[in-house]
C-alpha positions in Angstrom: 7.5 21.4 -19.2 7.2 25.2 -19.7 10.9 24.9 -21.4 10.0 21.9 -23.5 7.1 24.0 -24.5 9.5 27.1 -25.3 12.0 25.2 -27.6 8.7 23.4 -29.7 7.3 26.4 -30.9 10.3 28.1 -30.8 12.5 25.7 -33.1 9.7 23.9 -35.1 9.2 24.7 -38.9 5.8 26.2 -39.4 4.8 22.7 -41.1 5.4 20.6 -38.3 3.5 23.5 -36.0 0.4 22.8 -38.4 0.5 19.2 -37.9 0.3 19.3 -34.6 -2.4 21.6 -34.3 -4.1 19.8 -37.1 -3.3 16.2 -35.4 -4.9 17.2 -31.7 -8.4 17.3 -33.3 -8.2 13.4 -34.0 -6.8 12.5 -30.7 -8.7 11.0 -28.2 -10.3 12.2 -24.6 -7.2 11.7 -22.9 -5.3 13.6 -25.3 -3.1 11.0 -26.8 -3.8 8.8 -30.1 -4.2 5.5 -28.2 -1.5 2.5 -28.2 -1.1 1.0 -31.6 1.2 -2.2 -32.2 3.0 -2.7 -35.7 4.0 -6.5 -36.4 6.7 -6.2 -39.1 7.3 -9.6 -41.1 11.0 -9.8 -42.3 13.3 -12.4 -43.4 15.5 -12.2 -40.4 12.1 -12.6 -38.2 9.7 -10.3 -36.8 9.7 -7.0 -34.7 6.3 -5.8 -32.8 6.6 -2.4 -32.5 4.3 -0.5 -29.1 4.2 3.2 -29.3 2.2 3.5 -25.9 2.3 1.8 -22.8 -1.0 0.0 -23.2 -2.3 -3.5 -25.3 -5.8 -5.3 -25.9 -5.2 -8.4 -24.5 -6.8 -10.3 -27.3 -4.7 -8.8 -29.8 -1.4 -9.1 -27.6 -2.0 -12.6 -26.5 -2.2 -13.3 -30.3 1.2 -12.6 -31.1 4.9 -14.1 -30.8 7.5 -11.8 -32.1 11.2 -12.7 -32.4 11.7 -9.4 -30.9 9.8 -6.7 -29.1 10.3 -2.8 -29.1 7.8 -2.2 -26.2 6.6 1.5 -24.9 8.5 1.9 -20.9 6.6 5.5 -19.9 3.7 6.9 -18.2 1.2 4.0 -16.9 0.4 1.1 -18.2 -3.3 0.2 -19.7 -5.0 -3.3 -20.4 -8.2 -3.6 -22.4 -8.2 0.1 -21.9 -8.2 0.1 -18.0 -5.0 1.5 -16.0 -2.4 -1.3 -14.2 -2.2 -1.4 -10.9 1.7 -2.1 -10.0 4.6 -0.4 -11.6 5.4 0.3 -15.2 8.4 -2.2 -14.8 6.2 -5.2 -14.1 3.7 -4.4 -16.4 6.8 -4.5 -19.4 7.8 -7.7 -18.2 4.9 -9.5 -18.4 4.1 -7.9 -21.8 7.6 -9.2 -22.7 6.9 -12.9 -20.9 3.2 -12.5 -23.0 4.5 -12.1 -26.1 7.9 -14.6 -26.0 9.8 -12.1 -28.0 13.4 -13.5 -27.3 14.7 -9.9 -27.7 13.2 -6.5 -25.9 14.5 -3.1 -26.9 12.5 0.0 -24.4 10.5 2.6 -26.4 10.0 6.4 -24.9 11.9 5.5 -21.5 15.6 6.9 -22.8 17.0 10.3 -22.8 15.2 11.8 -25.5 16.4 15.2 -25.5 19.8 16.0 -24.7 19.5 19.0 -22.4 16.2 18.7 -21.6 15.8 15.2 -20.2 17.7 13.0 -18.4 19.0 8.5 -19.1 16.6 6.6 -17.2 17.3 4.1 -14.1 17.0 0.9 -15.8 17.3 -1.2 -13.0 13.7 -2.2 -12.1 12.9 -2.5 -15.0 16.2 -5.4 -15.3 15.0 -7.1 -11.9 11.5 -7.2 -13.3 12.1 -9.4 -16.2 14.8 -11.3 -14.4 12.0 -12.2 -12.3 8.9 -12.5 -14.8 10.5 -12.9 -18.4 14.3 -14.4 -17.9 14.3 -15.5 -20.8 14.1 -11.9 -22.2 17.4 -10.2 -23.5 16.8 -6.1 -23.3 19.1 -4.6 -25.8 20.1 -1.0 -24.6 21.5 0.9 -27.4 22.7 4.1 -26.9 21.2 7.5 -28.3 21.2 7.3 -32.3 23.2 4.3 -32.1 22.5 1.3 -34.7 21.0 -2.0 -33.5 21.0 -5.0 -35.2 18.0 -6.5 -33.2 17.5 -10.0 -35.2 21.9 -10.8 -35.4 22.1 -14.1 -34.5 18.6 -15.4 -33.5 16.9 -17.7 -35.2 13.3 -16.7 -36.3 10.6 -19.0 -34.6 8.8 -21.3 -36.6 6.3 -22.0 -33.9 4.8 -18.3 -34.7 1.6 -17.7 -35.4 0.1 -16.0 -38.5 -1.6 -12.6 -38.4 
C-alpha cells in the first residue's frame, strides 16, 4: 500500500490531489462514500451499475436489470450490516436477486498493471453455477470493449423505477 501511496501523490495532477482531499470530508465513518446503484434505461435494455460491495435490500429486491455490473471486493454489506460467508456467495445471490441475465465484476480485476495482480475467478464461477445458473459473467479483458446487451432481448416483465 506504501507504493500505491507513492505513485498517487507522486503522478497525480495537483487537481485531482485537491479532490481527493476535498472529497474525504464527505465520506462516511468508515471512510468510503457508501454503495450507490445506477439503473441506466436504454433501448437495448438496462444496466445496474454497483460501485461497492453492499445493497439495501428494499431497493435491490426492487429491481430486474437485463444486465448487472456488480462490485466483487472487500466484504459484502446488507441493509448496512457485514455478510457472513464469502464475497463470492454474496455476488451470486445479488446476481440470482436481481435476474440480470448478464453479470460483468466491478473492482475485482487487475486494476493497475504493476501494482496489482488478475484475480482467481473461480469461486466466484462455482458460486453462481450453484446459486444464479442462469447468470452469464462476461470477463472482458483490461480496456477491452464489451457489448453487454448483443443479443439479449430486453425483459418486458421489468419493473418501473
Amino acid at each position: 500500500m506504501r507504493e500505491l501511496g507513492s505513485r498517487l501523490t507522486n503522478t497525480l495532477d495537483d487537481t485531482a490531489i485537491a479532490h481527493l482531499i476535498g472529497a474525504a470530508a464527505t465520506h462516511s465513518d468508515r471512510g468510503d462514500g457508501g454503495a450507490l446503484l445506477y439503473l441506466v434505461e436504454t433501448p437495448d435494455g438496462s444496466l445496474l451499475f454497483q460501485d461497492t460491495s453492499g445493497h439495501w435490500a428494499a431497493v435491490l429486491d426492487t429491481l430486474a436489470p437485463d444486465v448487472a455490473i456488480l462490485a466483487a471486493a472487500g466484504r459484502g454489506t446488507v441493509d448496512g450490516e457485514p455478510v457472513q460467508g464469502s464475497l463470492a456467495g454474496f455476488v451470486a445471490d445479488e446476481a440470482r436477486a436481481l435476474g440480470a441475465q448478464r453479470l460483468v465484476l466491478g473492482h475485482h480485476d487487475n486494476w493497475l498493471p504493476g501494482f496489482s495482480s488478475a484475480p482467481d475467478l473461480g469461486p466466484i464461477r462455482r458460486a453462481l453455477a450453484e446459486r444464479a445458473p442462469g447468470v452469464e459473467l462476461l470477463e472482458p479483458s483490461y480496456l477491452e470493449a464489451t457489448p453487454v446487451f448483443a443479443g439479449l432481448t430486453p425483459r418486458a416483465d421489468r419493473p418501473g423505477p
